[in-house]
C-alpha positions as CSV (number, residue, x, y, z in Angstrom):
1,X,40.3,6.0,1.3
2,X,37.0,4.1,2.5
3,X,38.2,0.5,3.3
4,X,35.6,-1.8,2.1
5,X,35.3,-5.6,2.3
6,X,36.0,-6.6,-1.1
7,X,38.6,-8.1,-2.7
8,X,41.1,-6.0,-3.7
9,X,40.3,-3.2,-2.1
10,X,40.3,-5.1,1.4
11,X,44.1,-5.8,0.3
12,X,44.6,-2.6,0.5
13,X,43.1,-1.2,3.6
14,X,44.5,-4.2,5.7
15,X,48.0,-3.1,4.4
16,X,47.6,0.9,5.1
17,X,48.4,0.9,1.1
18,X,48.2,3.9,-0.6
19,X,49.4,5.1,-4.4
20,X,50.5,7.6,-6.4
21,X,51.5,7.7,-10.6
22,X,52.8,11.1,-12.0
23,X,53.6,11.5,-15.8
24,X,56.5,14.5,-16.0
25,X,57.3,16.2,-19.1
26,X,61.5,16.6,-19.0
27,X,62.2,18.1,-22.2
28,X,64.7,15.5,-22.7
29,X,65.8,11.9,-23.8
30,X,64.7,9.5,-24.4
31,X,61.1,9.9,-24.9
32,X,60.7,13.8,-23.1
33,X,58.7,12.1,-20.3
34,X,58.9,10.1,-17.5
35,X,56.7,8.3,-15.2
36,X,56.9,8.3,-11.2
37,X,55.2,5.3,-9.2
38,X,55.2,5.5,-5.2
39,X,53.3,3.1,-3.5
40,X,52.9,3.0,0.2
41,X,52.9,-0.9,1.8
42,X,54.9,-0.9,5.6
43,X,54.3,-4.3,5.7
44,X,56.2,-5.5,2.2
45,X,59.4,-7.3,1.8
46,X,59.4,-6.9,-1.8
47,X,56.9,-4.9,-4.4
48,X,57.4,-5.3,-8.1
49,X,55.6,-3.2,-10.8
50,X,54.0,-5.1,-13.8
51,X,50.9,-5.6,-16.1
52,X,51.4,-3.7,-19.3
53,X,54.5,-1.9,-18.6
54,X,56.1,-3.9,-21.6
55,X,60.0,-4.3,-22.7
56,X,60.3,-2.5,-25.8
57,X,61.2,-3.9,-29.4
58,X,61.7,-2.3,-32.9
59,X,61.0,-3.6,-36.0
60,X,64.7,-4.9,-36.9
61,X,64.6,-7.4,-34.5
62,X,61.0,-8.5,-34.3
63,X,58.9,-11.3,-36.0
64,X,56.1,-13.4,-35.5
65,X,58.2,-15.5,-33.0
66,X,60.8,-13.2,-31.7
67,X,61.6,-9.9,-30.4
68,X,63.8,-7.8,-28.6
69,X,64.1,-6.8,-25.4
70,X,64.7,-3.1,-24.5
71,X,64.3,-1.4,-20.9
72,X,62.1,1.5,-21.6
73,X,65.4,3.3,-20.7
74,X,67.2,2.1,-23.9
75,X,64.0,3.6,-25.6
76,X,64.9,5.3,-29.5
77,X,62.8,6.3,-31.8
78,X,60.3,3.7,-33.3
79,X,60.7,1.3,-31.1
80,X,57.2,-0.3,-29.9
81,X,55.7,-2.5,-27.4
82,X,54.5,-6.2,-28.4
83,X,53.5,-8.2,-25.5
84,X,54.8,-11.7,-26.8
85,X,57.9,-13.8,-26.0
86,X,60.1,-14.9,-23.6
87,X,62.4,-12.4,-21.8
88,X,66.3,-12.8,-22.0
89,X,68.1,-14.0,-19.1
90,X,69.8,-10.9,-18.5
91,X,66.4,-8.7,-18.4
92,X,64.4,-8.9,-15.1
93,X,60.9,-8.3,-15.3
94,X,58.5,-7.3,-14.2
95,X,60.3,-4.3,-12.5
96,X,61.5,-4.1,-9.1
97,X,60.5,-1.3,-6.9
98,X,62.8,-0.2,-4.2
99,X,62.6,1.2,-1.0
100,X,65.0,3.4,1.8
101,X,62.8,1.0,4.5
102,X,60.1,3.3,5.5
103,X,57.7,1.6,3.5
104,X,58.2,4.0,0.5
105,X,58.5,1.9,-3.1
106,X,59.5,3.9,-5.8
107,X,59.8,3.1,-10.0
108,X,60.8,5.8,-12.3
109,X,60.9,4.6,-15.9
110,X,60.8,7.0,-19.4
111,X,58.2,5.7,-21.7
112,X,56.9,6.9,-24.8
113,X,53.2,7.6,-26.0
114,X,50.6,5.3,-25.3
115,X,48.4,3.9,-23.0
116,X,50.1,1.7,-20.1
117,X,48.3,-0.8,-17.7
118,X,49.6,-1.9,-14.1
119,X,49.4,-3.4,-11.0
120,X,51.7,-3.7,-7.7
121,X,52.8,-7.4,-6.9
122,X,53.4,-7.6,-2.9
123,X,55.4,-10.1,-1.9
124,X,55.6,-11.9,-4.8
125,X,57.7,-14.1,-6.2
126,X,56.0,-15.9,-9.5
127,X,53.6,-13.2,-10.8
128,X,51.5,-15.7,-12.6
129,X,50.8,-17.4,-9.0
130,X,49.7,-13.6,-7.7
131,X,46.3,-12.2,-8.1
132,X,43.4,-10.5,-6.3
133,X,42.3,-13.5,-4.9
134,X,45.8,-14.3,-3.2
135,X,45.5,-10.0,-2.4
136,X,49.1,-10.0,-3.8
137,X,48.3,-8.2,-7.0
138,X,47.1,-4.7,-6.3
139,X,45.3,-1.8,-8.5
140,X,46.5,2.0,-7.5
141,X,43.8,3.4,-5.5
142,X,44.3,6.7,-6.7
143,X,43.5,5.6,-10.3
144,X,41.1,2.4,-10.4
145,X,39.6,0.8,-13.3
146,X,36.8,0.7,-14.9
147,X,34.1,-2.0,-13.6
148,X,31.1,-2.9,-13.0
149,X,32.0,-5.3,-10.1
150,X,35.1,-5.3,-8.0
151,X,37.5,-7.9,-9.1
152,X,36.4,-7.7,-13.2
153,X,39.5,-5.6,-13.7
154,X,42.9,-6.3,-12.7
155,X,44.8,-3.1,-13.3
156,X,45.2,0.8,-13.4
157,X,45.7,2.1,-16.5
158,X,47.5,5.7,-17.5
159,X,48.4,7.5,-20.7
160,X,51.9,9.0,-21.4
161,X,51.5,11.8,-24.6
162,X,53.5,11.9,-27.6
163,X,56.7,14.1,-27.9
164,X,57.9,14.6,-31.2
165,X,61.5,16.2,-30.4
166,X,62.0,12.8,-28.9
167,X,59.7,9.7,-30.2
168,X,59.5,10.9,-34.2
169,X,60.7,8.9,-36.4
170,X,59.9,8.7,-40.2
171,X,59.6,4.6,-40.1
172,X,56.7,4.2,-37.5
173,X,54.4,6.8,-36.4
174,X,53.4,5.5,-32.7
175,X,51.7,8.3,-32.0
176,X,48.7,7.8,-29.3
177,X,47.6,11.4,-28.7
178,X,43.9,10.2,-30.2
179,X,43.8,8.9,-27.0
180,X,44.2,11.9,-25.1
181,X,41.0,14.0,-23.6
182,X,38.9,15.9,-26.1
183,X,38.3,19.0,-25.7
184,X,35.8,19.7,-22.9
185,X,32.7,20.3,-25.2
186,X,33.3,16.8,-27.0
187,X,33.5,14.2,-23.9
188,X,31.3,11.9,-23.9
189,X,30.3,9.8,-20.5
190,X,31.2,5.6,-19.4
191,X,29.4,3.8,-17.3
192,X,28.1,0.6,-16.7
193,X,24.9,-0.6,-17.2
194,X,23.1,-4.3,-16.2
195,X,20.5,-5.2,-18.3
196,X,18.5,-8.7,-18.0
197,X,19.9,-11.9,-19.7
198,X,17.8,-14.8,-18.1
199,X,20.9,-17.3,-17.4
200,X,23.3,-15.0,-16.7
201,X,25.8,-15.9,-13.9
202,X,27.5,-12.6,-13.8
203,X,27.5,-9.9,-11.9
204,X,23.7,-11.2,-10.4
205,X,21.8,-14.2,-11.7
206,X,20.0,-13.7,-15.1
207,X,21.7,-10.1,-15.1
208,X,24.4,-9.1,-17.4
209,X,26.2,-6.0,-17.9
210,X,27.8,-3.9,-20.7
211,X,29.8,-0.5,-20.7
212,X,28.2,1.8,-22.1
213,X,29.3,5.7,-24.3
214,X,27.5,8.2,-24.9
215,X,28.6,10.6,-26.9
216,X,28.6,14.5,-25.4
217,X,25.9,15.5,-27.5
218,X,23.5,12.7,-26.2
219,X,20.1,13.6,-25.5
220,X,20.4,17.8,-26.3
221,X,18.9,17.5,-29.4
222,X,15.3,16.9,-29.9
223,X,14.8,14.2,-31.5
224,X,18.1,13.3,-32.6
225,X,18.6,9.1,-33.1
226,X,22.5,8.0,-32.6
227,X,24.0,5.6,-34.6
228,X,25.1,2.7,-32.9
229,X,28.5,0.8,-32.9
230,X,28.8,-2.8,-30.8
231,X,32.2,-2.9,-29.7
232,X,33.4,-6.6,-28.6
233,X,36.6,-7.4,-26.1
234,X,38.6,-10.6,-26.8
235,X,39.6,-13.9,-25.0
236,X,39.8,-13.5,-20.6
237,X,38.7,-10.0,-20.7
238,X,35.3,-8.4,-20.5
239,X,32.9,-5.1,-21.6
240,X,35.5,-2.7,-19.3
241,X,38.7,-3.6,-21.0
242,X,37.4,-1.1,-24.3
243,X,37.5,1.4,-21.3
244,X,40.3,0.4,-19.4
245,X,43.2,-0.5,-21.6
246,X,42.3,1.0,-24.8
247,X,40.4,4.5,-24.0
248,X,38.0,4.2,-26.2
249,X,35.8,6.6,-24.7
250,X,39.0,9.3,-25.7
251,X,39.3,7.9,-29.1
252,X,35.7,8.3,-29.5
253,X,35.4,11.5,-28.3
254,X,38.3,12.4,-30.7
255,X,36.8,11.0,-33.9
256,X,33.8,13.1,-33.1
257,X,35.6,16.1,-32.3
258,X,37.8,16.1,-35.8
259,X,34.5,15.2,-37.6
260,X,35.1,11.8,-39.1
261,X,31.9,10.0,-37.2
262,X,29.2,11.8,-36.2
263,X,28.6,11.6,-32.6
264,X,28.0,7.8,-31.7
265,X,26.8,5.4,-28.5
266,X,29.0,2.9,-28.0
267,X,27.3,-0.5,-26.0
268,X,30.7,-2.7,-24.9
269,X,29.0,-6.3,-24.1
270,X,30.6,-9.4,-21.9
271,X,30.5,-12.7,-23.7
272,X,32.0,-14.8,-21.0
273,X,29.4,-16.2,-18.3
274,X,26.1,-15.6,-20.1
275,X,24.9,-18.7,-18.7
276,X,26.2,-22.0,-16.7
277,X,27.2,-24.0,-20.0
278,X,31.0,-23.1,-19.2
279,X,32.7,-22.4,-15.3
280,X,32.3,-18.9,-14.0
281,X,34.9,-16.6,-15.3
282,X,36.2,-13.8,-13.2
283,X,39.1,-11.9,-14.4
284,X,40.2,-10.9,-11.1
285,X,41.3,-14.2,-10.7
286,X,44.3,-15.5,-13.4
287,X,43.9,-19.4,-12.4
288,X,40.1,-19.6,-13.3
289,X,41.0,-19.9,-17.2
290,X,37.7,-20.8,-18.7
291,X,37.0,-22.2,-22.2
292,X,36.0,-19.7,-25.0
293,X,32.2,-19.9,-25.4
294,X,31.6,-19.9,-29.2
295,X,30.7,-17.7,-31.9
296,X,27.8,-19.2,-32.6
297,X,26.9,-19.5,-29.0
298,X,27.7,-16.0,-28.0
299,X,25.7,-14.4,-31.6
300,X,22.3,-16.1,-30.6
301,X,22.6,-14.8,-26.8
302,X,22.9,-11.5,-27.9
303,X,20.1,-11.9,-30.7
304,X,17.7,-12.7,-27.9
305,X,18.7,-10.8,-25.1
306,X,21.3,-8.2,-25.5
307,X,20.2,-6.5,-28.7
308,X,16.2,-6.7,-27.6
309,X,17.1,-4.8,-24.8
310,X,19.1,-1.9,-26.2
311,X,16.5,-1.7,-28.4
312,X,13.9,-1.1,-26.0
313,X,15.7,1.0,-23.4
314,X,18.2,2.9,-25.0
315,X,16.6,6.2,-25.7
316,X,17.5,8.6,-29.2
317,X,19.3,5.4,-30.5
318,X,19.1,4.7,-34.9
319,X,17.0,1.4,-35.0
320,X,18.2,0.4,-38.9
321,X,20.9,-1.2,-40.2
322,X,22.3,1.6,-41.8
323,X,23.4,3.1,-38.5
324,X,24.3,0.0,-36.2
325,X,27.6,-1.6,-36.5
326,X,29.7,-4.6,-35.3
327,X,33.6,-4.5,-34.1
328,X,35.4,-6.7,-32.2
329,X,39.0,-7.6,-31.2
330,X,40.9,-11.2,-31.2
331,X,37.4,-13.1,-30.7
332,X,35.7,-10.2,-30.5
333,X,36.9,-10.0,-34.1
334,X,35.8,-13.7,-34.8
335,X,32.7,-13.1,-33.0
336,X,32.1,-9.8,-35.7
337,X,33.0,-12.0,-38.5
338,X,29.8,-14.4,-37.1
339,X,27.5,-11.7,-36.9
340,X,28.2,-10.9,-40.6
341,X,27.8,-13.9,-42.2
342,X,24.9,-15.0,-39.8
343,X,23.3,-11.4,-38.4
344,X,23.8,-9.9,-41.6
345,X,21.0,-8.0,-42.1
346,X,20.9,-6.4,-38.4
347,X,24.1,-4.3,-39.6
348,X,25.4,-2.7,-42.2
349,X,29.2,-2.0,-40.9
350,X,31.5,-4.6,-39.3
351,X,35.5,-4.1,-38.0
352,X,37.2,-7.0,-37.7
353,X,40.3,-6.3,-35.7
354,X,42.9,-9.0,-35.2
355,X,40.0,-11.2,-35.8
356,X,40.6,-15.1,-35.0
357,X,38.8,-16.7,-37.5
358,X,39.5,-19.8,-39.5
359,X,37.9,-21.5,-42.4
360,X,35.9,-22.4,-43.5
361,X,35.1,-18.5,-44.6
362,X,32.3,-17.2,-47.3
363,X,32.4,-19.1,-51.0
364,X,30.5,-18.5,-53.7
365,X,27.6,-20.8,-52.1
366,X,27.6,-18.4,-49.1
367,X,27.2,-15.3,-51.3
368,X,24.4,-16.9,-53.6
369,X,22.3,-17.4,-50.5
370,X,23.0,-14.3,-48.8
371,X,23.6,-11.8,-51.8
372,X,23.8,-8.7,-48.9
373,X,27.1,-10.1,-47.7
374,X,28.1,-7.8,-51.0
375,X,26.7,-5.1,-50.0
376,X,28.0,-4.1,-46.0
377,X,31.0,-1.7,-44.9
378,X,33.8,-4.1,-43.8
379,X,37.1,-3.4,-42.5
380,X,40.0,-6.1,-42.0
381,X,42.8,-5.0,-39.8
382,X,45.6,-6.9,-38.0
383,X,49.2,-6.0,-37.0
384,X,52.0,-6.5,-38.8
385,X,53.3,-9.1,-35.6
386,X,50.3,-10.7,-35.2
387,X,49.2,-14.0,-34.6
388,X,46.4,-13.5,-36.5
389,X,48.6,-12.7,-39.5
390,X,47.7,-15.5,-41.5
391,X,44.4,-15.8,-40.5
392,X,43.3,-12.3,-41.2
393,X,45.0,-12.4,-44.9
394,X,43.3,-15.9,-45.5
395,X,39.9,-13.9,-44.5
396,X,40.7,-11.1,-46.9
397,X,41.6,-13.4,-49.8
398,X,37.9,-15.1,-49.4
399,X,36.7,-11.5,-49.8
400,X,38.9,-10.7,-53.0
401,X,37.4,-14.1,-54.7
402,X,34.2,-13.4,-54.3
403,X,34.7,-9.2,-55.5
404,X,33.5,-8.1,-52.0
405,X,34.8,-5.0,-51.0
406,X,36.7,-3.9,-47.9
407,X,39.4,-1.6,-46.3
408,X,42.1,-3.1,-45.0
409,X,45.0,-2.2,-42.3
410,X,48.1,-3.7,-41.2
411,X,49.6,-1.6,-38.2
412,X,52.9,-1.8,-38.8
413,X,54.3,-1.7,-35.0
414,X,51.1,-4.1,-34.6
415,X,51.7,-7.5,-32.3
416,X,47.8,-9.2,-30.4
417,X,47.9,-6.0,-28.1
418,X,45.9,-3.1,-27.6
419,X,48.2,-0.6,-29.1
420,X,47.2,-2.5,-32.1
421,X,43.3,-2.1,-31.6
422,X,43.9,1.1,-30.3
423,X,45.5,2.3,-33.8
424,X,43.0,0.3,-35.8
425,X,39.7,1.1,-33.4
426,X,40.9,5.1,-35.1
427,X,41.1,4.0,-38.4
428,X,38.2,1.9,-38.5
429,X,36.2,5.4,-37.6
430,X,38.9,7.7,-39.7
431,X,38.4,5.3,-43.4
432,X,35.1,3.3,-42.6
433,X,32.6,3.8,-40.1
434,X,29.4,5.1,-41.5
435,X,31.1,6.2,-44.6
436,X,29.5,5.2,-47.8
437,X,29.8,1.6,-49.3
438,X,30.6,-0.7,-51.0
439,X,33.8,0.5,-50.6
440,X,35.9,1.1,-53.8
441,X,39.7,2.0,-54.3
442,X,38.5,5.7,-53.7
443,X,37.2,5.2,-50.1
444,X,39.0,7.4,-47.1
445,X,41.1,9.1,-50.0
């Protein structure tokens, strides 16, 4: 490994780290696989293993304020990951790696399908007091995120498939195998891209960044203009998560592949530090907690500078409303909800997952002086453990008053997590995206 002098990274070198994770298929209980961590550190006392390698609950024991907690090696079937709550005493977390002294830690944990993130803690003994910055919380080497600058992610990320013999169940289907690679011919490519956003304090003064998909078929056919689909992250996070912790280039590449979008780009915008009206948020580092920036705030950015420039230098992309889209998760989700009652006309299809909103919401004012709110593709979803529960009914209800049409989904292993906006990023593009609307009672049947 090249040992370069940023943070993170320069954690590593200056501890001869290296890292390894290996996902084995054992044909047996509980879940048919497990998952081997080694990670190299002569110079640790202690290493523990943690991010999104989450205690397990099921839904007999779970509700919008409790949970239980199962080691992933009490795993049965239908039990799912939520990421609220506070431990037991009795359950230590996050995990302990242990070593025979030669500077060898080792984890070995079953887990089921779905995608997991993590980091190694060195020498730590309150994880929320241990980040990049401290060089205590460390990514795997072997497997780093995706970022556009070093320090925007804080974890390694991995996928575990789906065994059936194993994890079925007929109550919850928790199957994440959408997530998996496409077949070759069907990958699309990542990649970040900094456009120019006068004001911007990250990565570069008046420079701002997205991630950006484009599907495999981009640019081979003459001609050809993409539809487009704006696809938001939620509060302390940035345009990578999409990428790192929900796949969404796999889940793309999958809807595509099984025909139920054609192929789409995919522009994954940063709303935090698009100018100096709030402190600098880095995610690298935990104890810089920022306020939100608004809605409102974030909407009229993008009007003016984001959107202008995809416009502009995004080759082969649809330039109408009928083929650009909104989605967003948490305030990503509230943020969607702005751009359909205020950017109306600059899409036609909006996916509000687990979205944070709050009255007041659209009334029969609203509709009579902006008629085309009646006429757009929308879909509410939120999980079933959500926090966003009540907020995302109260949304719909608004809808149902006024007769305006959506699709709705309520993931039933759902808590505020990305297993949720993983399962309802797939069937926002299985029931909704760029399928005909209004939608009706006969929509995705």
């Amino acid at each position: 490994m090249v040992c370069r002098r940023v943070i993170g990274l320069l954690a590593l070198c200056s501890l001869r780290a290296s890292a390894s994770v290996t996902v084995r298929k054992t044909n047996k209980g509980p879940t048919g696989y497990e998952v081997d961590f080694k990670y190299t550190n002569k110079t640790a006392s202690r290493v523990l293993i943690g991010g999104g390698l989450q205690a397990f609950t099921d839904q007999f024991h779970t509700t919008l304020e409790s949970r239980a907690w199962y080691d992933p090696h009490e795993y049965q079937p239908g039990d799912f990951y939520v990421s609220y709550g506070q431990p037991d005493d009795d359950y230590r977390w996050p995990y302990e790696m242990t070593t025979e002294g030669d500077g060898l830690w080792t984890y070995t944990t079953p887990l089921p399908s779905g995608i997991y993130s993590f980091a190694y803690l060195v020498n730590c003994d309150f994880a929320p007091n241990c980040s990049i910055d401290t060089g205590q919380l460390v990514i795997d080497p072997d497997i780093p995120p995706f970022q556009n600058v070093q320090g925007d992610q804080v974890a390694s990320s991995f996928q575990v498939p789906f065994d059936k013999q194993f994890q079925g169940t007929d109550d919850i289907n928790a199957n994440f195998d959408y997530a998996l690679p496409a077949p070759p011919k069907y990958r699309g490519t990542i990649k970040s891209v900094n456009y120019t956003s006068p004001g911007s304090i990250h990565p570069a003064p008046d420079v701002h960044h997205f991630g950006l998909y484009l599907p495999a078929e981009y640019g081979t056919v003459e001609g050809k203009k993409y539809p487009l689909l704006y696809l938001s992250h939620g509060a302390e996070g940035n345009g990578n998560d999409w990428e790192n912790l929900g796949r969404m280039s796999s889940i793309m590449d999958n809807l595509i592949a099984e025909g139920h979008i054609e192929p789409t780009v995919v522009v994954m915008p940063s709303f935090y530090n698009l100018d100096d009206s709030l402190p600098r948020f880095i995610m690298g580092n935990r104890s810089n907690n920022v306020p939100l920036p608004t809605s409102v705030h974030i909407r009229e950015n993008y009007q003016k500078y984001l959107f202008p420039w995809v416009e502009q230098n995004l080759e082969n992309v649809c330039d109408a409303p009928s083929c650009r889209a909104f989605a967003g998760l948490s305030w990503g989700g509230r943020l969607t909800y702005e751009m359909y009652v205020n950017a109306t006309d600059y899409f036609d299809y909006f996916g509000m997952f687990s979205p944070a909103t709050e009255e007041p919401y659209v009334d029969n004012a609203t509709l009579a002086a902006n008629p085309a709110l009646a006429r757009k593709g929308l879909f509410v979803a939120y999980g079933l453990y959500d926090f966003v529960f009540d907020s995302g009914r109260d949304l719909q209800a608004a809808l149902s008053a006024l007769d305006i049409g959506f699709l709705s989904r309520v993931t039933p292993f759902g808590g505020h997590y990305w297993n949720t906006w993983q399962d309802e990023l797939w069937w926002f593009g299985v029931k909704a995206l760029w399928k005909p609307f209004p939608y009706s009672a006969r929509t995705g049947r």
